[in-house]
C-alpha positions in Angstrom: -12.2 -11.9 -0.4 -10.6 -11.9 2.9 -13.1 -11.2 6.2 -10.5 -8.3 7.3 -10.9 -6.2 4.6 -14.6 -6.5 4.7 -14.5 -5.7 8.3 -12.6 -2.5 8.2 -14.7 -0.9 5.5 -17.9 -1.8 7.5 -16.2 -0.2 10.4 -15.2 2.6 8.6 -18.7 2.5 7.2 -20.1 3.8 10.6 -18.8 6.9 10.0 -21.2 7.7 7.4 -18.7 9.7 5.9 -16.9 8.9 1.8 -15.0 5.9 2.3 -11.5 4.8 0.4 -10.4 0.8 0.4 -7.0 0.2 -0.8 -6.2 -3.4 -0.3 -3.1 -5.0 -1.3 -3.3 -6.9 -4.6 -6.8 -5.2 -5.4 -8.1 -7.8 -7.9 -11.4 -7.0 -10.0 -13.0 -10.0 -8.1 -11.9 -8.5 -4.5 -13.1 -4.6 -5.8 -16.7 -5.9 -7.1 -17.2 -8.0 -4.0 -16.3 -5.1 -1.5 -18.5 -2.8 -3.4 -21.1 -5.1 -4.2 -21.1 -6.0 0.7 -20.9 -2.2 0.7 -24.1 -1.8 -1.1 -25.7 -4.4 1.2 -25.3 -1.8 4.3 -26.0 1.7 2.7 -23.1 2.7 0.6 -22.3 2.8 -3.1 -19.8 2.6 -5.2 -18.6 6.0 -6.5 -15.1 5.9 -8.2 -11.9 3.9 -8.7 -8.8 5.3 -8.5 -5.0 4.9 -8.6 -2.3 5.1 -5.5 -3.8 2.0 -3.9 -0.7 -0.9 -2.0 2.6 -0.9 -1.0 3.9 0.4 -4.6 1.1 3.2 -4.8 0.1 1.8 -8.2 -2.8 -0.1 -6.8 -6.6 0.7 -7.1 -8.6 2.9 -4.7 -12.3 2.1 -4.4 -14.2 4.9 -3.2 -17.5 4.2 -1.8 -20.5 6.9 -0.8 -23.4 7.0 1.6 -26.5 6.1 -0.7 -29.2 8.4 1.0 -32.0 6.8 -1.3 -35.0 5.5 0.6 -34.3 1.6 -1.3 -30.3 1.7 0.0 -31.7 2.9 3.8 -34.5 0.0 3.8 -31.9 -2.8 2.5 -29.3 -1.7 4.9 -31.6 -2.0 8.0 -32.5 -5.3 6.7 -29.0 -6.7 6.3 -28.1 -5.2 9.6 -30.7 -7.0 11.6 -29.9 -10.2 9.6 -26.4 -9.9 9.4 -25.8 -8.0 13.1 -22.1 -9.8 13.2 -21.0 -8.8 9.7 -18.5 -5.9 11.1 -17.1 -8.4 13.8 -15.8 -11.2 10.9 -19.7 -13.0 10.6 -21.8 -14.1 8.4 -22.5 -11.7 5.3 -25.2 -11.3 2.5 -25.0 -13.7 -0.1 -23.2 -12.9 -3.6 -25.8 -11.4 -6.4 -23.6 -13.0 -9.3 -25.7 -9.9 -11.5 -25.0 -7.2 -9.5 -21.6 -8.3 -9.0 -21.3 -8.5 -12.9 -22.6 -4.8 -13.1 -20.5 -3.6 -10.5 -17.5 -5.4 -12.4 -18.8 -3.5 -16.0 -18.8 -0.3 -14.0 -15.2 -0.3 -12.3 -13.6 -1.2 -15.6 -15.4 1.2 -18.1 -14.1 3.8 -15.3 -10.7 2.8 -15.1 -10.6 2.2 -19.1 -12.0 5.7 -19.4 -9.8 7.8 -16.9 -7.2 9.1 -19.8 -7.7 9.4 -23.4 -5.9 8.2 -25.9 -3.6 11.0 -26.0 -3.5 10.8 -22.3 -2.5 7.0 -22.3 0.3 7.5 -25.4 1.8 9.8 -23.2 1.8 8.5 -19.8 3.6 5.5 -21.5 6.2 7.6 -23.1 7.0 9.2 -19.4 6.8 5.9 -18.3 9.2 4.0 -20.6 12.1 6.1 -20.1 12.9 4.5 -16.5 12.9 1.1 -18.2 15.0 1.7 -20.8 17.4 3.5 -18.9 17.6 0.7 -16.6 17.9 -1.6 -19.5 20.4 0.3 -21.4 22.8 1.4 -19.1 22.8 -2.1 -17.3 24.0 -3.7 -20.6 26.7 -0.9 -21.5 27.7 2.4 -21.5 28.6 5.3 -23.4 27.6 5.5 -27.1 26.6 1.7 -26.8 23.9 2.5 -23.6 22.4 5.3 -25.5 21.6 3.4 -28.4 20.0 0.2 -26.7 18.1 3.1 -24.3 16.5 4.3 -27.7 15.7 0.8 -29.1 14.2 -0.3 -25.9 12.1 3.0 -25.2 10.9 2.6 -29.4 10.4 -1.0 -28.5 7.9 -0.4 -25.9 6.2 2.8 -27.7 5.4 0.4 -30.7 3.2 -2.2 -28.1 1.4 0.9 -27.3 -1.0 1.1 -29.7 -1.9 -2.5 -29.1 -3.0 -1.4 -25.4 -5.2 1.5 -26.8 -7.0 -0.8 -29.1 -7.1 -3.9 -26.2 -8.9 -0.8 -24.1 -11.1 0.2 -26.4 -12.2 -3.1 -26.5 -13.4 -3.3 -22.8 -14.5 0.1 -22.9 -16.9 -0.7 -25.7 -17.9 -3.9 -23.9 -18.6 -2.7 -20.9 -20.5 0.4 -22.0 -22.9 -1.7 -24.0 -23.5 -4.2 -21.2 -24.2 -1.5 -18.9 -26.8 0.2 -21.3 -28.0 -3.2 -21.9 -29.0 -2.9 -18.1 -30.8 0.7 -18.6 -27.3 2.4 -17.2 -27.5 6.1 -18.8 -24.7 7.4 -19.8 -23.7 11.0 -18.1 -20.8 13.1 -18.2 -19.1 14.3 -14.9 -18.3 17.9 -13.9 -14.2 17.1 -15.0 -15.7 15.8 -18.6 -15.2 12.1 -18.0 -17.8 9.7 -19.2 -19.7 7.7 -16.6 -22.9 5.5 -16.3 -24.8 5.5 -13.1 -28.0 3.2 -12.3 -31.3 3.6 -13.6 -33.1 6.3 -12.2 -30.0 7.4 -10.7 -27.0 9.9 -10.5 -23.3 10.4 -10.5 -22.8 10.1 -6.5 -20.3 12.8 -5.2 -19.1 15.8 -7.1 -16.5 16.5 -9.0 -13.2 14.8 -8.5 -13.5 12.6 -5.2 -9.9 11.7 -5.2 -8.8 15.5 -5.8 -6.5 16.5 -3.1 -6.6 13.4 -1.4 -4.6 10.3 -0.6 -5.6 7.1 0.1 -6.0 5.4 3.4 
């Protein structure tokens, strides 16, 4: 996780206002660990979303102020142990638990965003590009339609491999979090999430509705 990134969200941080990190190449490992220093200085995580790097189909982690009375005292810890953290020094060590948590968290949201339905046809949108591309770059005329259509049907019949590969995670994931006394809640656009014992969803509604990443 590179110091830069960790410095601008701590500066951002200052603001006390709902923060979004996009960094290039947003890894699970570089997502957790950013929450996870977040955490250490009075935020938490709130959401993950999509229209993160240079493509725009990168992940956006939105973090919150956490106003609770344990987030206040462990943030004016880490500040007067850590006063140098926002300038590129040292930081709070890794909690390899929490980061595990934060890491079950972040991927049962992003395997729950869509349905299935959702998913089945976001892929079929998505295939036609691709098959064009192949298609018409290998022929044309009766000759490009007809390797459009196999390619396109070629990539439809993975799909149902993807839905049961996220099922998967979302089933493991939503146990380990339980496991962990996470309860499970459902959010005002109908999308299950789990937030912390004795805890809530942080935000309202959709936090990314109407906005764009920065």
């Amino acid at each position: 996780m590179g110091n830069k990134h960790v410095r601008t969200m701590l500066r951002r941080m200052a603001s006390g206002e709902h923060v979004e990190i996009a960094p290039a190449m947003a890894t699970m490992k570089k997502l957790t660990r950013l929450a996870f220093i977040a955490q250490q200085f009075g935020y938490e995580y709130a959401d993950i979303g999509q229209g993160g790097g240079p493509q725009g189909d990168g992940y956006v982690l939105l973090i919150v102020p956490d106003p609770s009375p344990q987030a206040r005292a462990r943030a004016e810890r880490n500040r007067t142990t850590y006063p140098d953290a926002g300038d590129g020094g040292a930081l709070p060590p890794l909690d390899p638990g929490a980061i595990e948590l934060l890491k079950a968290r972040i991927t049962f949201d992003i395997t729950a965003k869509h349905t299935d339905r959702q998913r089945v046809l976001l892929a079929g949108v998505g295939a036609v590009p691709l098959a064009l591309l192949v298609g018409f770059g290998l022929g044309s005329g009766i000759t490009a339609v007809a390797v459009t259509a196999a390619v396109w049907a070629a990539v439809m019949a993975l799909v149902p491999v993807g839905l049961a590969v996220n099922r998967h995670y979302r089933a493991k994931y939503a146990a380990l979090l339980r496991a962990a006394g996470f309860t499970p809640v459902t959010d005002p656009t109908g999308r299950l999430r789990y937030v912390p014992p004795g805890g809530q969803l942080p935000g309202h509604g959709n936090p990314f509705a109407g906005g764009s990443p920065s």
